[in-house]
TIVO-2410 file (N, C-alpha, C; in nm, 3 decimals):
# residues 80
REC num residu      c1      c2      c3 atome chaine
REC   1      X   0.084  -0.118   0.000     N      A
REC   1      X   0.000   0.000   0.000    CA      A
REC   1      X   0.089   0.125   0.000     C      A
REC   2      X   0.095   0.265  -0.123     N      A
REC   2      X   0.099   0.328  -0.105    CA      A
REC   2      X   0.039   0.463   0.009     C      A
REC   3      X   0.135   0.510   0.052     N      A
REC   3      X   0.155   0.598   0.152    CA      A
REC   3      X   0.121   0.776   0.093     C      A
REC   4      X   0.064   0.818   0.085     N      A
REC   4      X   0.029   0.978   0.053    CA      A
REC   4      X   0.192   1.074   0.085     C      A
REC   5      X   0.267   1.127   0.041     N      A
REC   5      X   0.317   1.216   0.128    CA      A
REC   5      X   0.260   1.373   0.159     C      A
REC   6      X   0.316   1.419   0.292     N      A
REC   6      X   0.196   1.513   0.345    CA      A
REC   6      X   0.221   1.675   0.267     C      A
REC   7      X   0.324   1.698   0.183     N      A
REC   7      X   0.281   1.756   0.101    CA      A
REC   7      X   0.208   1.763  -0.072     C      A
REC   8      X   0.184   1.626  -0.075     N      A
REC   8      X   0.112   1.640  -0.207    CA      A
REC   8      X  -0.069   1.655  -0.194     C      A
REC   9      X  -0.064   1.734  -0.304     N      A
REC   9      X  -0.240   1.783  -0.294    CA      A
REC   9      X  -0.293   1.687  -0.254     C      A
REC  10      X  -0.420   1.712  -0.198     N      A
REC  10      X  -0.525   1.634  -0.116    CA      A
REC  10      X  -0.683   1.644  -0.119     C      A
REC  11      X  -0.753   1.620  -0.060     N      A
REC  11      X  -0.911   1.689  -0.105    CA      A
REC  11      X  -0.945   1.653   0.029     C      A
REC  12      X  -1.048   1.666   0.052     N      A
REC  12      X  -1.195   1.674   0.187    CA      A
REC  12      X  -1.304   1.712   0.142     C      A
REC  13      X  -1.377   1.589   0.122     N      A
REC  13      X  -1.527   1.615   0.057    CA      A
REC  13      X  -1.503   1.606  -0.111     C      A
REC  14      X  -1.563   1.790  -0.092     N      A
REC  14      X  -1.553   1.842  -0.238    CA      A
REC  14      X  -1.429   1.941  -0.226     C      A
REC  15      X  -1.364   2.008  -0.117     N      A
REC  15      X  -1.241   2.086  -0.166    CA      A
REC  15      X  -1.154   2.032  -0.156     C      A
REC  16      X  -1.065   2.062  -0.292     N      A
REC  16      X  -0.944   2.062  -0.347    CA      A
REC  16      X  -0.809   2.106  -0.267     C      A
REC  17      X  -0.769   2.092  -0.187     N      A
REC  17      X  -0.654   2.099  -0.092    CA      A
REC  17      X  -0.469   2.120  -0.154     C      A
REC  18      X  -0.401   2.218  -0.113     N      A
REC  18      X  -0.295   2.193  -0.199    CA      A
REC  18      X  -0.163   2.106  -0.126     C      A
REC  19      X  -0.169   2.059   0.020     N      A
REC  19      X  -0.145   1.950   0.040    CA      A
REC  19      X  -0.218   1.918   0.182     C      A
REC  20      X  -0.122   1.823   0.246     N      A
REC  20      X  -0.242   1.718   0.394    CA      A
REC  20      X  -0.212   1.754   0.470     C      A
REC  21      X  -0.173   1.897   0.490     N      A
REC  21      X  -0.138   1.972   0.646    CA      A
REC  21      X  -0.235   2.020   0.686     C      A
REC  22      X  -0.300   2.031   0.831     N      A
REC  22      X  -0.411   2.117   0.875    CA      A
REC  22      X  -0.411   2.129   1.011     C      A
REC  23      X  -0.403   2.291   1.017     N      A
REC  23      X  -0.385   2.341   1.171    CA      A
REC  23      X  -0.454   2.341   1.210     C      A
REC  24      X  -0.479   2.267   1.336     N      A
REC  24      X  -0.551   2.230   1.427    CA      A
REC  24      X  -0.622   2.373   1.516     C      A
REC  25      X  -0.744   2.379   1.542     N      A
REC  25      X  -0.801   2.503   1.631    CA      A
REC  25      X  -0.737   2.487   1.759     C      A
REC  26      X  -0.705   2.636   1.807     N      A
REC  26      X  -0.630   2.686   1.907    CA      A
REC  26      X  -0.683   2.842   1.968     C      A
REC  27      X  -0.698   2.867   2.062     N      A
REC  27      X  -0.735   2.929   2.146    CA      A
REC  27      X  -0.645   3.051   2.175     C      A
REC  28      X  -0.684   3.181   2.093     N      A
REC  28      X  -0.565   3.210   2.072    CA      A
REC  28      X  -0.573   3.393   2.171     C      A
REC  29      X  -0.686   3.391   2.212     N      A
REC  29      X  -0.727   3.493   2.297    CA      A
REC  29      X  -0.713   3.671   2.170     C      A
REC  30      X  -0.745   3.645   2.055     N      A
REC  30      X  -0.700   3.760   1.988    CA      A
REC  30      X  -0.831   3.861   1.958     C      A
REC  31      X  -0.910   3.789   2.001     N      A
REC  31      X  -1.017   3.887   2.007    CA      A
REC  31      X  -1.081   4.025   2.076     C      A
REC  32      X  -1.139   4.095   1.984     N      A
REC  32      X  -1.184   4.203   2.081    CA      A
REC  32      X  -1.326   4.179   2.170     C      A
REC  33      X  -1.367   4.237   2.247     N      A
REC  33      X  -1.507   4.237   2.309    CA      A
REC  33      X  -1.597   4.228   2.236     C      A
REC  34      X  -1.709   4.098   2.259     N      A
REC  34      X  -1.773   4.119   2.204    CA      A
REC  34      X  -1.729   3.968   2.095     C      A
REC  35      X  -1.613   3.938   2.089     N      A
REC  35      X  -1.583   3.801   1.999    CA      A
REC  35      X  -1.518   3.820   1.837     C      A
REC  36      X  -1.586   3.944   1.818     N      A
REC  36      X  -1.489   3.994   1.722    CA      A
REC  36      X  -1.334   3.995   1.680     C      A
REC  37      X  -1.351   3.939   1.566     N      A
REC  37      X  -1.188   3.923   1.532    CA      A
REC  37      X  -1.143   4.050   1.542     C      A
REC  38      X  -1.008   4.084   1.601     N      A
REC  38      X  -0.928   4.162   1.615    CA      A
REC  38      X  -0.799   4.150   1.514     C      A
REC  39      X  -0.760   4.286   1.465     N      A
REC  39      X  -0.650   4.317   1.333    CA      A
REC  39      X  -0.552   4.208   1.382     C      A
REC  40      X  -0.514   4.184   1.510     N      A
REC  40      X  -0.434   4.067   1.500    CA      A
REC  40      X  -0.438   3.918   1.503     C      A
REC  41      X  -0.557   3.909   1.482     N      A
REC  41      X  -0.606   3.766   1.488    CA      A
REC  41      X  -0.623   3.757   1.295     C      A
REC  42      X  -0.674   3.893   1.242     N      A
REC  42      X  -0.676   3.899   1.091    CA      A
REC  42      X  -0.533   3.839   1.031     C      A
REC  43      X  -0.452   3.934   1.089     N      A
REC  43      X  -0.261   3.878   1.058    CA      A
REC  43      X  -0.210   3.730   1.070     C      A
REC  44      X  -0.272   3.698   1.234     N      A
REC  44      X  -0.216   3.604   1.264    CA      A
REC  44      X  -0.261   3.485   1.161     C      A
REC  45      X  -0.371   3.436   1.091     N      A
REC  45      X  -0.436   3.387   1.022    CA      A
REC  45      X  -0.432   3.419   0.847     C      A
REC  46      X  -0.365   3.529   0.855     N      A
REC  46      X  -0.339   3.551   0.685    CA      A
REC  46      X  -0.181   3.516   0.676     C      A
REC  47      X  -0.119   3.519   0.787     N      A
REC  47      X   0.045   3.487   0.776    CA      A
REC  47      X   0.028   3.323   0.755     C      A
REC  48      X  -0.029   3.234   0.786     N      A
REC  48      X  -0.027   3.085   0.824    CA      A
REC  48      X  -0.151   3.036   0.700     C      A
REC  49      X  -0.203   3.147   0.621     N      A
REC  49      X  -0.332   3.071   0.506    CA      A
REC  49      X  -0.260   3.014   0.382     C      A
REC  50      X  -0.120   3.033   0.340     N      A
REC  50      X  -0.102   2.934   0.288    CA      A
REC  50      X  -0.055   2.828   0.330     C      A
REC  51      X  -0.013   2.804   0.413     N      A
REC  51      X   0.055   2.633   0.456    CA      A
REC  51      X  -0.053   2.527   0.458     C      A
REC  52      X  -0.179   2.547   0.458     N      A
REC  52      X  -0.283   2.452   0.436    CA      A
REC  52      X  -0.395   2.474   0.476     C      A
REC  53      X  -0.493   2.370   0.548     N      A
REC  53      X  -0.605   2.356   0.608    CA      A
REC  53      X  -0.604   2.464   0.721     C      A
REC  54      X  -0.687   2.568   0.722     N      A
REC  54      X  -0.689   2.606   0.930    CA      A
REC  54      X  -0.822   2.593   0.926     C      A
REC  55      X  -0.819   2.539   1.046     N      A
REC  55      X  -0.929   2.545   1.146    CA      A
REC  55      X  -0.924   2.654   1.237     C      A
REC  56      X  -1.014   2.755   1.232     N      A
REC  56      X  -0.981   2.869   1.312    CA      A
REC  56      X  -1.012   2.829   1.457     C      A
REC  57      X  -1.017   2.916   1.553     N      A
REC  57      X  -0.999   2.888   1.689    CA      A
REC  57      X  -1.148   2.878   1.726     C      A
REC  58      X  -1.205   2.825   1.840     N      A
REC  58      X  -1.331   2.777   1.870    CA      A
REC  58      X  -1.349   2.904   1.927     C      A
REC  59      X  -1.490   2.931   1.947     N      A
REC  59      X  -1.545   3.078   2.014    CA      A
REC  59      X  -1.675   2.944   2.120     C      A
REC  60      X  -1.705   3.050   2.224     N      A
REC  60      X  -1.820   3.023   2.306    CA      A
REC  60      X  -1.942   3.071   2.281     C      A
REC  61      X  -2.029   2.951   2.303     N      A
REC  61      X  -2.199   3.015   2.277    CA      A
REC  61      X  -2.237   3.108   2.399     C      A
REC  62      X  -2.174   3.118   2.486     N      A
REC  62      X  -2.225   3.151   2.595    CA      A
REC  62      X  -2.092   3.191   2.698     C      A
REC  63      X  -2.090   3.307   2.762     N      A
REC  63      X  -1.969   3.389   2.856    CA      A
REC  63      X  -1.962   3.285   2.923     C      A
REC  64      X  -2.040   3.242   2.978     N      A
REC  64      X  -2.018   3.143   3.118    CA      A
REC  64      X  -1.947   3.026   3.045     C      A
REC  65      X  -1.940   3.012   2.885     N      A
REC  65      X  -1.860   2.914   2.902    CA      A
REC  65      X  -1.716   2.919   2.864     C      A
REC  66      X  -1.658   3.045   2.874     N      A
REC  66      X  -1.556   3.037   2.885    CA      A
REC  66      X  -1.457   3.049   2.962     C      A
REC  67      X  -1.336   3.048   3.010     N      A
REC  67      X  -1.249   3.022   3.091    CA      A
REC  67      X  -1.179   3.128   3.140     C      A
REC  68      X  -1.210   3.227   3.043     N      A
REC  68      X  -1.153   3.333   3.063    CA      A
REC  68      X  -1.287   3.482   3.064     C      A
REC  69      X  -1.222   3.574   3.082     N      A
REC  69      X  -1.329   3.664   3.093    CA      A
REC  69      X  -1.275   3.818   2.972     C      A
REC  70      X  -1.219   3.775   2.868     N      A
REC  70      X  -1.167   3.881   2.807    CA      A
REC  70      X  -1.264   3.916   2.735     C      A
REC  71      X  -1.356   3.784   2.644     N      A
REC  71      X  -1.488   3.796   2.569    CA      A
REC  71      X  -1.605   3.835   2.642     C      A
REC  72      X  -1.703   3.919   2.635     N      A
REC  72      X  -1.835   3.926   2.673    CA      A
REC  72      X  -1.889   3.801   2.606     C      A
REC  73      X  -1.933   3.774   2.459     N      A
REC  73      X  -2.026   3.766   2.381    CA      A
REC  73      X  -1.989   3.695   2.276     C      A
REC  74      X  -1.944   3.594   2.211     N      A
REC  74      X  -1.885   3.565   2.037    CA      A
REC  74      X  -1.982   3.641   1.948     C      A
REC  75      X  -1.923   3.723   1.839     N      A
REC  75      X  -2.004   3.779   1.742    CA      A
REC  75      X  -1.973   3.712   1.606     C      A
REC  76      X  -2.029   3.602   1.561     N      A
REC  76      X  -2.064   3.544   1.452    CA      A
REC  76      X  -2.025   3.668   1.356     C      A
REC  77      X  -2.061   3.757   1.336     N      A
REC  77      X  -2.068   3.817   1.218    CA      A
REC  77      X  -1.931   3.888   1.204     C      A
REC  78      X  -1.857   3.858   1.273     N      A
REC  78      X  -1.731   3.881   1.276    CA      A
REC  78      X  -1.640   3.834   1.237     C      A
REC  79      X  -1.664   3.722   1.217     N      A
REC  79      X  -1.617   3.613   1.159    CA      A
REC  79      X  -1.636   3.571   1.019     C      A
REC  80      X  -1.750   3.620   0.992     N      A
REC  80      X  -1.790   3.670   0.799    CA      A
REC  80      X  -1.659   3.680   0.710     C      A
***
C-alpha cells in the first residue's frame, strides 16, 4: 500500500486541498469584546493561510462558558 506524502495535494469532501497539512483550532485569545476578530487575529491567520487547512480557533456560545473573561459575547458576524 501506497503511503500519501503530506505535502502532495489532497481533497476533503468536495475541496481541493494543496497539500495534507491542517492546523488544528487553538485558542488564541486575539479577540476584541464582544468576539470579534481583532487586526491581530486577521494577521495572525493571513500569515499561516497558505501552509494549508486552518481550522480557526473555537469561540463560546455563551460567557459562562468560557475560561476566561476577556470575551463578553462571540459575534458570529465577525467572523464573515
Amino acid at each position: 500500500m501506497s503511503v500519501p506524502n503530506l505535502l502532495t495535494p489532497g481533497r476533503i469532501g468536495g475541496l481541493q486541498t494543496p497539500n495534507r497539512l491542517m492546523m488544528a483550532p487553538m485558542t488564541r485569545s486575539r479577540a476584541l469584546a464582544g468576539g470579534v476578530p481583532s487586526e491581530l487575529a486577521i494577521e495572525y491567520y493571513a500569515q499561516r493561510a497558505s501552509a494549508g487547512v486552518i481550522s480557526t480557533e473555537g469561540v463560546a456560545p455563551n460567557a459562562v462558558g468560557l475560561g476566561y473573561s476577556e470575551i463578553e459575547r462571540p459575534t458570529p458576524q465577525g467572523w464573515r
